[in-house]
N, CA, C and O atoms as CSV, one atom per row, in Angstrom:
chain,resi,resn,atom,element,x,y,z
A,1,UNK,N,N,-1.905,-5.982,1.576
A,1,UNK,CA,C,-1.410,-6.371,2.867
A,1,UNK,C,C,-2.584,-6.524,3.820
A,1,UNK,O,O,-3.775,-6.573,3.512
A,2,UNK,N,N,-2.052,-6.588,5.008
A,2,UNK,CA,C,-3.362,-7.760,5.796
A,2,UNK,C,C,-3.524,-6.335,6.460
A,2,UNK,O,O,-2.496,-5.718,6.741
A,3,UNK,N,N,-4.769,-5.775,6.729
A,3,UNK,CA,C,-5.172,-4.635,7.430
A,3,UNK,C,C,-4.650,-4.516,8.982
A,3,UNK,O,O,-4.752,-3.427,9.548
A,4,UNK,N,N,-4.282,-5.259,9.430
A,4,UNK,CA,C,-3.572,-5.084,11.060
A,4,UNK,C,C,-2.268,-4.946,10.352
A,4,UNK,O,O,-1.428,-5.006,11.250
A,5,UNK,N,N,-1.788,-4.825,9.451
A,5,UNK,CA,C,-0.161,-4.260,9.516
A,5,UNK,C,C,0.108,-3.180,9.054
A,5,UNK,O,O,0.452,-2.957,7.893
A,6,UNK,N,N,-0.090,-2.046,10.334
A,6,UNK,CA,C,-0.238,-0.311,9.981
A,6,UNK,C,C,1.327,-0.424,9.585
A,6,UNK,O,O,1.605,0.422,8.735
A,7,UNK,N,N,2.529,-1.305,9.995
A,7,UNK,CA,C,3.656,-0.787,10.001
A,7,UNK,C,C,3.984,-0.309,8.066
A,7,UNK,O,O,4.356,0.694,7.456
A,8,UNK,N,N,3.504,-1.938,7.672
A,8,UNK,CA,C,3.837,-1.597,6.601
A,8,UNK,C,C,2.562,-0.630,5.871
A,8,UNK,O,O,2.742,-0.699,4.655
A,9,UNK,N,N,1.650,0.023,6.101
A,9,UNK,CA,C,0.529,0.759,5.565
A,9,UNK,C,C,1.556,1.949,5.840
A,9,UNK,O,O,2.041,2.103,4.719
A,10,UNK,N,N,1.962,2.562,6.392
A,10,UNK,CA,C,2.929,3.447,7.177
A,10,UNK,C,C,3.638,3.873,5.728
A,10,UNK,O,O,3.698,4.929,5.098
A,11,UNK,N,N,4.154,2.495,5.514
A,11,UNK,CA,C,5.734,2.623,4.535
A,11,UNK,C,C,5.345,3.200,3.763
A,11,UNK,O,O,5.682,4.330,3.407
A,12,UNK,N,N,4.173,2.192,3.160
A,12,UNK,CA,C,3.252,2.640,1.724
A,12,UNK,C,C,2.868,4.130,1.222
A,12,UNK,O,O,2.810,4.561,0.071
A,13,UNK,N,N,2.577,4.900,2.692
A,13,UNK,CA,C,2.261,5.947,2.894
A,13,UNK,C,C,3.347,6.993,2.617
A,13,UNK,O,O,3.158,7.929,1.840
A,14,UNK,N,N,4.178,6.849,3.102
A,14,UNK,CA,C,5.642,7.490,3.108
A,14,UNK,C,C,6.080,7.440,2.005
A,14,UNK,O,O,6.711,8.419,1.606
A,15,UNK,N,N,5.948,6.596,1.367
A,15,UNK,CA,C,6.607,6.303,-0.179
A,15,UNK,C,C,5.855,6.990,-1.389
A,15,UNK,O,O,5.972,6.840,-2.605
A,16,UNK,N,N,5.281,7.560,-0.844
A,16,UNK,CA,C,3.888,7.978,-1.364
A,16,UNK,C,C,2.646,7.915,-2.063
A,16,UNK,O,O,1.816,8.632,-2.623
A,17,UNK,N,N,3.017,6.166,-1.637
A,17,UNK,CA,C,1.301,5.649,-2.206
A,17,UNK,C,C,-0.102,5.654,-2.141
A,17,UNK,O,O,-0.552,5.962,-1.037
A,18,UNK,N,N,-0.742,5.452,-2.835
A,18,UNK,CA,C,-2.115,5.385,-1.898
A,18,UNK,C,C,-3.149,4.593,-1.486
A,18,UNK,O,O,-2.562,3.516,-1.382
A,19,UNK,N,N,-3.986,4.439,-1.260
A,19,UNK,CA,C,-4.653,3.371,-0.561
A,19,UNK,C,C,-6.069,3.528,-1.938
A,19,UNK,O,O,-6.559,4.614,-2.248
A,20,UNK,N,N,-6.379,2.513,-2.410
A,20,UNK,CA,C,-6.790,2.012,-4.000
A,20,UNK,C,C,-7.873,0.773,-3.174
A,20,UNK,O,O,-8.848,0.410,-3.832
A,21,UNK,N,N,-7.754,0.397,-2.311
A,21,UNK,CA,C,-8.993,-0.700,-2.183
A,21,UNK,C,C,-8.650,-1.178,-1.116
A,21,UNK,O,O,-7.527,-1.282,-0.623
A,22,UNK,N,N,-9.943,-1.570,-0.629
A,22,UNK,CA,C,-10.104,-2.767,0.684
A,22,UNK,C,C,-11.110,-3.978,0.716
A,22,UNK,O,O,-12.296,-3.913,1.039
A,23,UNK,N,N,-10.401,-5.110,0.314
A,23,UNK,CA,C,-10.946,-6.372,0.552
A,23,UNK,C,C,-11.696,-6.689,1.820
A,23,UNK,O,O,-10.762,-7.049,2.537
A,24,UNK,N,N,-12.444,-6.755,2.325
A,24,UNK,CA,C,-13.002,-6.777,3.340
A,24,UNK,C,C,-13.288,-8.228,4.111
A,24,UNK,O,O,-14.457,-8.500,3.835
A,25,UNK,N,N,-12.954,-8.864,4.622
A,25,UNK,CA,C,-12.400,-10.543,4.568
A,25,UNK,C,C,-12.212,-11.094,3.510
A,25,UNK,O,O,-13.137,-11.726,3.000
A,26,UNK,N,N,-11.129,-11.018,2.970
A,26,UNK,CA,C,-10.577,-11.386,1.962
A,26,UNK,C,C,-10.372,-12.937,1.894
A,26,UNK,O,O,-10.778,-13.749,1.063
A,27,UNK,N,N,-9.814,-13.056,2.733
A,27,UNK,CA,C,-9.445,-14.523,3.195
A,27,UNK,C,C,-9.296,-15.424,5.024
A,27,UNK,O,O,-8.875,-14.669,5.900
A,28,UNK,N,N,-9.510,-16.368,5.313
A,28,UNK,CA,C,-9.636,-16.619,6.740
A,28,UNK,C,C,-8.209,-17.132,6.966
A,28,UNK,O,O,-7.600,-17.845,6.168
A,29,UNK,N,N,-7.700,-16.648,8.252
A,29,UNK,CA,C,-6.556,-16.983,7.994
A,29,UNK,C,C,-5.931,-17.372,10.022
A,29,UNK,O,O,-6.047,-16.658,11.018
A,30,UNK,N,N,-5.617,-18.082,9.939
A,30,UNK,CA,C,-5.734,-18.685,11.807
A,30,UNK,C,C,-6.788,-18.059,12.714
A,30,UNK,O,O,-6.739,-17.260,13.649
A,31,UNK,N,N,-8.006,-18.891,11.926
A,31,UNK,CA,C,-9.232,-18.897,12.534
A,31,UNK,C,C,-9.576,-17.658,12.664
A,31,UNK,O,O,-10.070,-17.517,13.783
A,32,UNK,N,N,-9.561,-16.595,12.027
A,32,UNK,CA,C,-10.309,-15.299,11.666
A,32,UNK,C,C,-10.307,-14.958,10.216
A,32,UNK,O,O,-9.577,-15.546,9.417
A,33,UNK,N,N,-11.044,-14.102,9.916
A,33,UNK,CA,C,-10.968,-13.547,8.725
A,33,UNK,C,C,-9.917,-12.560,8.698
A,33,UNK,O,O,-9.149,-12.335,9.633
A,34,UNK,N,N,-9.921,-12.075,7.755
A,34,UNK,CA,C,-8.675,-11.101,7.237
A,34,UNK,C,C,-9.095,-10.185,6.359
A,34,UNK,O,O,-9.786,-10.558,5.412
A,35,UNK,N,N,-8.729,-8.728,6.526
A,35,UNK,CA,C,-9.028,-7.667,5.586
A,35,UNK,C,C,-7.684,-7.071,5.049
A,35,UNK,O,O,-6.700,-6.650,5.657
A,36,UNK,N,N,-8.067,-7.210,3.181
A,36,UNK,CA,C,-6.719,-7.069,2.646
A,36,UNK,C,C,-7.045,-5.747,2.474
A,36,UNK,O,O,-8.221,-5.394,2.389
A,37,UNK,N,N,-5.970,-4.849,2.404
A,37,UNK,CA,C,-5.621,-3.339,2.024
A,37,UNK,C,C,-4.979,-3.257,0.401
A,37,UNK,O,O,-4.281,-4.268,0.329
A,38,UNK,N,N,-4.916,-2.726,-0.562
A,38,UNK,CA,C,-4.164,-2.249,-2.046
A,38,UNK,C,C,-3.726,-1.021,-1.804
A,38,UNK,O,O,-4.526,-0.124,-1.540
A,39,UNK,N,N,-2.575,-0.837,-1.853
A,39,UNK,CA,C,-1.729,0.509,-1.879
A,39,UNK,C,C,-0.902,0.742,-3.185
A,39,UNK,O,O,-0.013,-0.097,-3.324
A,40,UNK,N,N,-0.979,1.649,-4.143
A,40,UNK,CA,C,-0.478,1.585,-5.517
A,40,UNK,C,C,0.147,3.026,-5.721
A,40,UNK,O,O,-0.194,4.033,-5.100
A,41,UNK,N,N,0.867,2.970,-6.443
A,41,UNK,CA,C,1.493,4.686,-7.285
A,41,UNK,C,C,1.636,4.408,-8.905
A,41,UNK,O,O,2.202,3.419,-9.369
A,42,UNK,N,N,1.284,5.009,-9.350
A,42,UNK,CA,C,1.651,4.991,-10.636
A,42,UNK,C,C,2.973,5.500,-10.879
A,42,UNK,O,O,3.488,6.425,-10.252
A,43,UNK,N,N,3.712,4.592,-12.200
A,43,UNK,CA,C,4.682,4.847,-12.219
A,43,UNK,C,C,5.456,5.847,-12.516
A,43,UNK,O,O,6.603,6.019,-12.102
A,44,UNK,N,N,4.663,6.733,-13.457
A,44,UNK,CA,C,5.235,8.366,-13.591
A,44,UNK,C,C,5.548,9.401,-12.310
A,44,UNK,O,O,6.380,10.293,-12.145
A,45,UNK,N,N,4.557,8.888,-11.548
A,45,UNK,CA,C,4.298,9.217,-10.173
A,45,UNK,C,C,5.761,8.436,-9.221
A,45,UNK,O,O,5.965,9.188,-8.267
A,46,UNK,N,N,6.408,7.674,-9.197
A,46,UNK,CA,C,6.675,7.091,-8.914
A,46,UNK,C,C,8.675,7.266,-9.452
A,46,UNK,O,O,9.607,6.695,-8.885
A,47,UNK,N,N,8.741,7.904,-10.263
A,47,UNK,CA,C,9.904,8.950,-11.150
A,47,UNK,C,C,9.969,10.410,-10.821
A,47,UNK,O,O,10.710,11.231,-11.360
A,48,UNK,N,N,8.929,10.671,-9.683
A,48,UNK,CA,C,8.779,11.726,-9.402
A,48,UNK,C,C,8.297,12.549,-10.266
A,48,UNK,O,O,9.009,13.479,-10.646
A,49,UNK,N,N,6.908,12.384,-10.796
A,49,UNK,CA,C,6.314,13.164,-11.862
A,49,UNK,C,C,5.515,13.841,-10.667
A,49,UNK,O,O,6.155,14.569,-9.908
A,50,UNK,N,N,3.951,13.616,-10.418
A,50,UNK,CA,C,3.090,14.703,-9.662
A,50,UNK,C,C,3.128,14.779,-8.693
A,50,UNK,O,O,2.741,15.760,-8.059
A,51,UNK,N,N,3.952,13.055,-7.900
A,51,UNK,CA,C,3.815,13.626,-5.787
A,51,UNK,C,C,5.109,13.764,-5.734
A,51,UNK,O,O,5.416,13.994,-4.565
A,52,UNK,N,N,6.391,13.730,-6.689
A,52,UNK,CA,C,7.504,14.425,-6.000
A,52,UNK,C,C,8.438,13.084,-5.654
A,52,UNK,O,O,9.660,13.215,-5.584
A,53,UNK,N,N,7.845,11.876,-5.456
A,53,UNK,CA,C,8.474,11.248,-5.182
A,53,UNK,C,C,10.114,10.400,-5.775
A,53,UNK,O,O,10.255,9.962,-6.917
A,54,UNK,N,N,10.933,10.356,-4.940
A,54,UNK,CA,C,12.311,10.683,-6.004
A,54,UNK,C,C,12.011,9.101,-6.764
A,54,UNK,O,O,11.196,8.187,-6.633
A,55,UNK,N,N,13.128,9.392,-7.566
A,55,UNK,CA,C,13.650,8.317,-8.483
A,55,UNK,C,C,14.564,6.981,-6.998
A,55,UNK,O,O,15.410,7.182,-6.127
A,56,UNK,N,N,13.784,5.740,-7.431
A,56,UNK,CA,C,14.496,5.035,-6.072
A,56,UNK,C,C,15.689,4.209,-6.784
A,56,UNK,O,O,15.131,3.197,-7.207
A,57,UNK,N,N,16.880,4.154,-7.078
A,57,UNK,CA,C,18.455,3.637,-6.859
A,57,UNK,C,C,19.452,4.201,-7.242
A,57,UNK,O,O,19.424,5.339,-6.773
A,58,UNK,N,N,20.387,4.040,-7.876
A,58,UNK,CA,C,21.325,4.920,-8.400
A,58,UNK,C,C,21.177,5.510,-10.026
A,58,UNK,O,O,22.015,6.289,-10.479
């Protein structure tokens, strides 16, 4: 995601992902550059294996 969007860095966070890399002008994008963010969980992690995080649907 594009580094000015804490909202969704927020989510990522909450969900309990983590922050795995930063592109650093990644791409130019209405006449500025742009810094991409990677936010990832592994999926065991992600079943609620080591951060707890629940199982997400029914």
């Amino acid at each position: 995601m594009d580094e000015l969007n804490t909202a969704s860095a927020a989510l990522c966070q909450r969900l309990g992902m983590r922050l795995e890399g930063r592109h650093v002008d990644k791409w130019f994008y209405k006449d500025k550059w742009a810094t991409e963010m990677i936010y990832a969980v592994l999926a065991d992690e992600w079943r609620g294996g080591a951060s707890g995080v629940p199982t997400p649907g029914p």
